[in-house]
Every structure is written in structure tokens, then in C-alpha cells.
C-alpha positions as CSV (number, residue, x, y, z in Angstrom):
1,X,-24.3,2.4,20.7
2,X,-23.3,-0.6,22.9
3,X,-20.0,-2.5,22.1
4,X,-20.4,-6.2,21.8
5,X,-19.5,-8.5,25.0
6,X,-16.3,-10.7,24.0
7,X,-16.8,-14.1,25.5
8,X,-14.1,-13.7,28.8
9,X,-11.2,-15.7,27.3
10,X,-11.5,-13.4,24.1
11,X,-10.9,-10.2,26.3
12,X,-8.3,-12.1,28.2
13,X,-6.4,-13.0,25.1
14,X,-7.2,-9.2,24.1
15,X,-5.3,-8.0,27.1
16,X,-2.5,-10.0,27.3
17,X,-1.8,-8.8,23.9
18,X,-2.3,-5.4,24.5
19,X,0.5,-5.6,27.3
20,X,2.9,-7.7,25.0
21,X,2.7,-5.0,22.8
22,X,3.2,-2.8,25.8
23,X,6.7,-4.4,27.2
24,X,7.5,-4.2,23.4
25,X,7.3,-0.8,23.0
26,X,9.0,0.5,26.6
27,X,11.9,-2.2,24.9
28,X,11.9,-0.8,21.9
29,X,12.1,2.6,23.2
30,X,15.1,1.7,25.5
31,X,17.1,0.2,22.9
32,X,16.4,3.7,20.6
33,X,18.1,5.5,23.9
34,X,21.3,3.1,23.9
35,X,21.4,2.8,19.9
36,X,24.5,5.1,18.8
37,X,24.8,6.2,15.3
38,X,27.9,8.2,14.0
39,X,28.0,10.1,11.0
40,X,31.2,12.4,9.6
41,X,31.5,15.1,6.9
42,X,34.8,17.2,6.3
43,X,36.2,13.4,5.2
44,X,35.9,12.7,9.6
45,X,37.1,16.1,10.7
46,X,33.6,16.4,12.2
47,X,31.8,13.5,14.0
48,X,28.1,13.4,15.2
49,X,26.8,10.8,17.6
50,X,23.0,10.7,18.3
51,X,21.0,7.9,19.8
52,X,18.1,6.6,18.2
53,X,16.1,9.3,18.8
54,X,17.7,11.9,17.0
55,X,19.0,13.0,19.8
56,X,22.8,14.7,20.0
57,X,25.4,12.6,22.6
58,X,28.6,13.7,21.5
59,X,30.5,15.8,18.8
60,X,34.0,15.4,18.4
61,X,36.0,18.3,15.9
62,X,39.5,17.7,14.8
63,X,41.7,21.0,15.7
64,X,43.2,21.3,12.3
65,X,39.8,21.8,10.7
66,X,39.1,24.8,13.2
67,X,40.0,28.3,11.4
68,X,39.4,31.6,13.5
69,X,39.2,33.2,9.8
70,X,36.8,30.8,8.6
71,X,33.9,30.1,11.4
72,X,31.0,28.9,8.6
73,X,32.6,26.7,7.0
74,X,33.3,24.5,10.6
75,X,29.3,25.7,11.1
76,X,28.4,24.1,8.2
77,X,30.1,20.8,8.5
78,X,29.1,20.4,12.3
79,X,25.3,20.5,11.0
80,X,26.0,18.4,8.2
81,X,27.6,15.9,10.4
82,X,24.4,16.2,12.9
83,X,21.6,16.0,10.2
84,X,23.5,12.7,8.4
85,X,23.5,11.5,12.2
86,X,19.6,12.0,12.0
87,X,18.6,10.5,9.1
88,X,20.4,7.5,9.8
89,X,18.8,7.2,13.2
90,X,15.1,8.2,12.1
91,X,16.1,5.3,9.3
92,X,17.3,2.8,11.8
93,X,14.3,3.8,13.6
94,X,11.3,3.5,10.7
95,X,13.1,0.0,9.8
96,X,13.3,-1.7,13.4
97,X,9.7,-0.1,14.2
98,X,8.9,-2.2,11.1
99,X,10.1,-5.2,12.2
100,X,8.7,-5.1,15.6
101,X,4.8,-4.3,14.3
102,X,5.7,-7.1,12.0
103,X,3.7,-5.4,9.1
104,X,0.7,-5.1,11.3
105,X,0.3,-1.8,9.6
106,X,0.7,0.2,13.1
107,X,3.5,1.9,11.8
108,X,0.9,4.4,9.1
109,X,-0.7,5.0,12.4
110,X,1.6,8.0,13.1
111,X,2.1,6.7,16.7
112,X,5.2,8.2,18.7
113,X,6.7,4.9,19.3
């Protein structure tokens, strides 16, 4: 099946676009690696910081919450801490990707950006 010629300033248009949407992306994706999101449990005993991605940058435990006697219950709250950390980066995430498709429906699209 043959695809249809697009008169030249169509396909132009068409590729300009298509780079926009380019620079838009590599963008968005660099502000996801800057973006910090903290999240605590243990009332701030444990803190988790991931960037936008999901991804773990720091973790920061208070020393009285550590108890040699007592190791799952500092497990527990370090992952608690990490998965909050998470959501509210895959949140921030959904929500700005939102805003930059501008309801163009890309996001159902399942694409990684």
C-alpha cells in the first residue's frame, strides 16, 4: 500500500513538530533527573530522596531510631520511606507528562517518556 504524498510544506510542518516534541521530551527527561522528592516514615526518623525517576539519591537515618535488637523494624521503615518517595515521584511524573502532551492523549500510549 502506498502512503499518500503530503504537499512539501505539510511534511515540513510535520517535522518540525516532530522535533519540538523531541527537545520536549530530552527536557522533560532532564528535569525528572534534577526533580528531588523526599518522603519520611518513623514521624522523619527515615528520609528517602529519589529523583523523578524513581530513582534512590540519598537516605538519611536518625541514630536513635537504629536498634542492634530490633533490625526489621529500621528495614521496614527504610522501605516505607523509599516506596512513599516513589509514588510521589511516578505521581509528579504522570501529572507533568500530562501537562506537557497537553491532553494529546500520548500519555495512554505507554511510551517511556
Amino acid at each position: 500500500m502506498k502512503m499518500p504524498k503530503l504537499p512539501g510544506g505539510a511534511m515540513r510542518q510535520m517535522m518540525e513538530q516532530a522535533q519540538r516534541m523531541m527537545e520536549e521530551a530530552q527536557r522533560f527527561e532532564e528535569e525528572m533527573d534534577k526533580l528531588q522528592v523526599h518522603a519520611t516514615a518513623g514521624g522523619g526518623v527515615v528520609k528517602a530522596t529519589v529523583n523523578g525517576k524513581g530513582v534512590l539519591m540519598a537516605l538519611e537515618i536518625s541514630p536513635d531510631v537504629i536498634d542492634p535488637s530490633d533490625p526489621e523494624m529500621l528495614q521496614d521503615l527504610i522501605v516505607s520511606a523509599v516506596r512513599e518517595a516513589q509514588t510521589q515521584a511516578e505521581n509528579l511524573r504522570v501529572e507533568r507528562m500530562s501537562q506537557l502532551t497537553g491532553g494529546l492523549g500520548l500519555d495512554k500510549l505507554g511510551l517511556p517518556f
